[in-house]
C-alpha positions in Angstrom: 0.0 0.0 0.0 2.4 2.2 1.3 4.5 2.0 -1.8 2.0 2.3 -4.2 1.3 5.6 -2.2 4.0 7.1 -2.0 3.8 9.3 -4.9 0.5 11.0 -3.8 1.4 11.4 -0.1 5.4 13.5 -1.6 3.2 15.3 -4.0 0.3 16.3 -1.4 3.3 17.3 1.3 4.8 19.5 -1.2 1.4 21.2 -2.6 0.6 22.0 1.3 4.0 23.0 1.6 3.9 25.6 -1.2 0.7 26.8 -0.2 1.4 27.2 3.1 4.3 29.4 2.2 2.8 31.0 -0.3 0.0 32.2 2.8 2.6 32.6 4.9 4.1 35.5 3.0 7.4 37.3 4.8 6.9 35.8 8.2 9.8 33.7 9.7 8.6 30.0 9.9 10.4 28.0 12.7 8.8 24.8 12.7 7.2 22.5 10.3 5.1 19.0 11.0 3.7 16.5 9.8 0.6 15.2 12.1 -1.0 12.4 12.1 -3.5 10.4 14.9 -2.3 7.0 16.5 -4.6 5.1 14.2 -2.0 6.3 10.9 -5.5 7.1 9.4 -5.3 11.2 9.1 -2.6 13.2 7.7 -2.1 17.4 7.6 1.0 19.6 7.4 1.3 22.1 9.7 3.6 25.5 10.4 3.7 28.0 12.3 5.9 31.3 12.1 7.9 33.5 14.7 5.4 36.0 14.2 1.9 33.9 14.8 3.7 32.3 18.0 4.3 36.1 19.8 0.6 36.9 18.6 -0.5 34.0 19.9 1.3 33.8 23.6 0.3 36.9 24.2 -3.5 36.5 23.0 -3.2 33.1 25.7 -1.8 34.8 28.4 -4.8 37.2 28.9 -6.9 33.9 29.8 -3.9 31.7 31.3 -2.3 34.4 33.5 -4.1 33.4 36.7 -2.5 29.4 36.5 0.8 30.6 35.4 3.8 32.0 38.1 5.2 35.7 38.0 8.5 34.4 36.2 6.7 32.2 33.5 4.2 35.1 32.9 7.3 37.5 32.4 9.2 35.2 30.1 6.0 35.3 28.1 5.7 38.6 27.9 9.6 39.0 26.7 9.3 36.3 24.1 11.9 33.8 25.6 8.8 31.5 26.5 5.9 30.1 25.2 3.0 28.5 25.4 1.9 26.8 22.3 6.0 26.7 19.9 5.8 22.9 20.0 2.2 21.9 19.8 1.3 21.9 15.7 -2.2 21.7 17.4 -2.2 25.4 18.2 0.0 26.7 14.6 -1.1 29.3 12.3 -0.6 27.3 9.4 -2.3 24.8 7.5 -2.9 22.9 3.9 -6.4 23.2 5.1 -9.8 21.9 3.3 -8.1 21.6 -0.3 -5.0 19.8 0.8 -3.9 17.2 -1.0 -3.0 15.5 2.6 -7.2 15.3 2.8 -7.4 13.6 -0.3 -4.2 11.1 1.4 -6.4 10.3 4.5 -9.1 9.5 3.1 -6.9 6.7 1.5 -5.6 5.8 4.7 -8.8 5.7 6.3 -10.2 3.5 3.8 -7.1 0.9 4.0 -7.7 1.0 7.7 -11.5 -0.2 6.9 -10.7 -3.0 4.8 -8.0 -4.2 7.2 -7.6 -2.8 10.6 -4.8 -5.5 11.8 -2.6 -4.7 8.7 -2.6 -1.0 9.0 -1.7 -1.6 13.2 1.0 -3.8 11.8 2.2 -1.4 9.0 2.3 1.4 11.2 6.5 1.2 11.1 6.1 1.4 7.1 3.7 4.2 7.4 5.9 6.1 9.6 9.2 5.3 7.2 7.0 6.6 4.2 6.3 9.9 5.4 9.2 10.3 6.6 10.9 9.9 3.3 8.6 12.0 1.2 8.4 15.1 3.6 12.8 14.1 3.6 12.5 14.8 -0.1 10.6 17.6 0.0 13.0 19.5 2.5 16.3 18.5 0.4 14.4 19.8 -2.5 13.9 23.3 -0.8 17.2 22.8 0.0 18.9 26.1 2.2 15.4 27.5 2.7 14.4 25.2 5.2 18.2 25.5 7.2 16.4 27.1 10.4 13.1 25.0 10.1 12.4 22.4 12.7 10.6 19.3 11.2 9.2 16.7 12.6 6.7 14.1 12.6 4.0 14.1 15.8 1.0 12.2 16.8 -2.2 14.2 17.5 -3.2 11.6 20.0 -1.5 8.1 21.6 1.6 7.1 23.3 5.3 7.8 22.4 4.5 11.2 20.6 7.8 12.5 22.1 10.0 9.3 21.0 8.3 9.7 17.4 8.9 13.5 17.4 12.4 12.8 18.2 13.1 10.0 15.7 11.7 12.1 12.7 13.4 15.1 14.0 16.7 13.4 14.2 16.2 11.9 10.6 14.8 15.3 9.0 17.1 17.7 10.4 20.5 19.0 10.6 22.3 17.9 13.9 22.2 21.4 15.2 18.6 21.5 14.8 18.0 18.2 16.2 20.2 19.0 19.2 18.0 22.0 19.9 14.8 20.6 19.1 15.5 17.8 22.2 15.5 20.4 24.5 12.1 21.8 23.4 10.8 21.3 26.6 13.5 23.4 28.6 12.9 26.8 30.6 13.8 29.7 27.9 14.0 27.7 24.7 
């Protein structure tokens, strides 16, 4: 299946990819993923920019202040915190209705139909494909994507950190790897 695919899920990453960039304008994007569920049975590409992030901390702290202490509230306000950088769930950016990723998981979703035990055991192969195509799609952008993050992430499940961090590992440079692991750090 997976191979068969593999065409249309490349080609759907980078048509949400150019669109994305195309909405995105002149704004700085920092991070790039690819979500999916723990089923493998959805698929969208999402970024978010420097500029959405500060728009959207700040927007957040208005109705998060009261759980948040003095010091996290101030890094906040200075922009060497967040709230949201690492959760696609909460990005500015989308391939949205017309993606060719929609078109992708409704493939996936019908595979999963017709055999629910093969997809739960293909799930390595799933993970492997999209991680090549959205590899090629990078190296084909080439030095526009060198201070990108990219990575692969669960929108529900276990081991979403471990699968970030593989497809981070595989999809970036070391640098931005390195940095990436430490996500979850004070001040990064």
């Amino acid at each position: 299946f997976f191979d068969k695919e593999y065409d249309k899920i490349y080609n759907a990453i980078k048509e949400d990819m150019e669109t994305i960039t195309k909405r995105i304008g002149d704004e700085t994007i920092y991070g790039v993923a690819l979500v999916t569920d723990e089923d493998c049975i959805s698929l969208y590409l999402a970024a978010n920019t420097s500029e959405y992030l500060r728009k959207k901390d700040l927007d957040n702290l208005s109705f998060m202040r009261q759980y948040l202490s003095e010091g996290k509230i101030q890094a906040i306000e200075e922009g060497t915190d967040s709230l949201t950088k690492w959760t696609p769930a909460e990005w500015g950016y989308s391939g949205g209705k017309n993606s060719g990723l929609v078109e992708v998981s409704k493939l996936l979703f019908e595979q999963e139909e017709q055999d629910s035990v093969g997809n739960a055991q293909n799930k390595p192969r799933f993970f492997e494909t999209i991680t090549s195509a959205l590899k090629r799609v990078i190296d084909e952008k080439g030095t526009d994507t060198e201070n990108i993050t990219f990575f692969i992430t669960l929108s529900d499940g276990d081991g979403i950190e471990e699968i970030e961090n593989y497809s981070a590992k595989q999809l970036n440079s070391t640098e931005m790897f390195e940095k990436f692991t430490h996500r979850f750090d004070s001040n990064y």
